[in-house]
C-alpha positions in Angstrom: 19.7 -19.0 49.4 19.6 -16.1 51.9 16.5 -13.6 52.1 18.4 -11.1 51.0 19.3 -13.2 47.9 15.9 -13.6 47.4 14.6 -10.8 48.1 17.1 -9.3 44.8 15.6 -12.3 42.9 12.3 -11.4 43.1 12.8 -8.2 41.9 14.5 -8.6 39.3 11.7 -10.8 38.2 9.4 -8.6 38.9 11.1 -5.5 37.5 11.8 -7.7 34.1 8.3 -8.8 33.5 6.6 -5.5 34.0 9.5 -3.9 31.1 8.3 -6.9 28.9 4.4 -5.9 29.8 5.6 -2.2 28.5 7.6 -3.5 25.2 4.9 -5.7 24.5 2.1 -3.0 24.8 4.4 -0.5 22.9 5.0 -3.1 19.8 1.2 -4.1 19.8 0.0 -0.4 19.5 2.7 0.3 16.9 1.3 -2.5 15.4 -2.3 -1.6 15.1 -1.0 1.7 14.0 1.1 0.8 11.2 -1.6 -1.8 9.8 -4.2 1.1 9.6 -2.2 3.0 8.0 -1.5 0.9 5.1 -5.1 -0.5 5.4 -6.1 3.9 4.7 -3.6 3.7 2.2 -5.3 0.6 0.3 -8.5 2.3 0.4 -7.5 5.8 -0.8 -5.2 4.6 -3.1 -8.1 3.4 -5.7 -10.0 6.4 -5.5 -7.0 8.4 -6.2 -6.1 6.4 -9.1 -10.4 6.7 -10.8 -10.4 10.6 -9.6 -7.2 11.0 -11.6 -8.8 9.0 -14.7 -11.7 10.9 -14.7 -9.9 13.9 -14.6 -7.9 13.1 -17.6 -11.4 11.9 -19.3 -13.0 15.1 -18.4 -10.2 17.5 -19.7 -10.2 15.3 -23.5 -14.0 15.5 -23.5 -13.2 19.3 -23.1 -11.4 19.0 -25.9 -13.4 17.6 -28.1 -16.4 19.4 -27.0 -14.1 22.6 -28.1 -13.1 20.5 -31.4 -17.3 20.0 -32.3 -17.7 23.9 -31.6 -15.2 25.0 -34.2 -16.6 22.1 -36.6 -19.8 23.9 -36.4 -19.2 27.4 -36.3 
């Protein structure tokens, strides 16, 4: 093999493992991104769902608050 030869080799080498580095580092960050996301997700998700419960709960005890009034009136 020539120096020339080589010299191309090496470079290619070189060129190809710092374009894995910056894929890798890309896919990890996307990563980490993508797993908080669905980890804010899990935790807002629950207090959606018991803010939207007591809403409902809050708008029947309304209700019935309005039902007592007419009762005794």
């Amino acid at each position: 093999m020539n120096k020339q030869t080589r010299k191309v080799l090496e470079d290619i080498l070189l060129s190809t493992k710092t374009v894995s580095r910056v894929v890798s580092n890309i896919g990890i960050q996307r990563m980490e991104e993508i797993s908080l996301k669905s980890m804010l997700k899990k935790l807002v998700l629950p207090f959606r769902k018991l803010f939207s419960r007591l809403k409902m709960n809050t708008q029947r005890i309304d209700d019935l608050n309005g039902v007592l009034k007419k009762m005794i009136s």
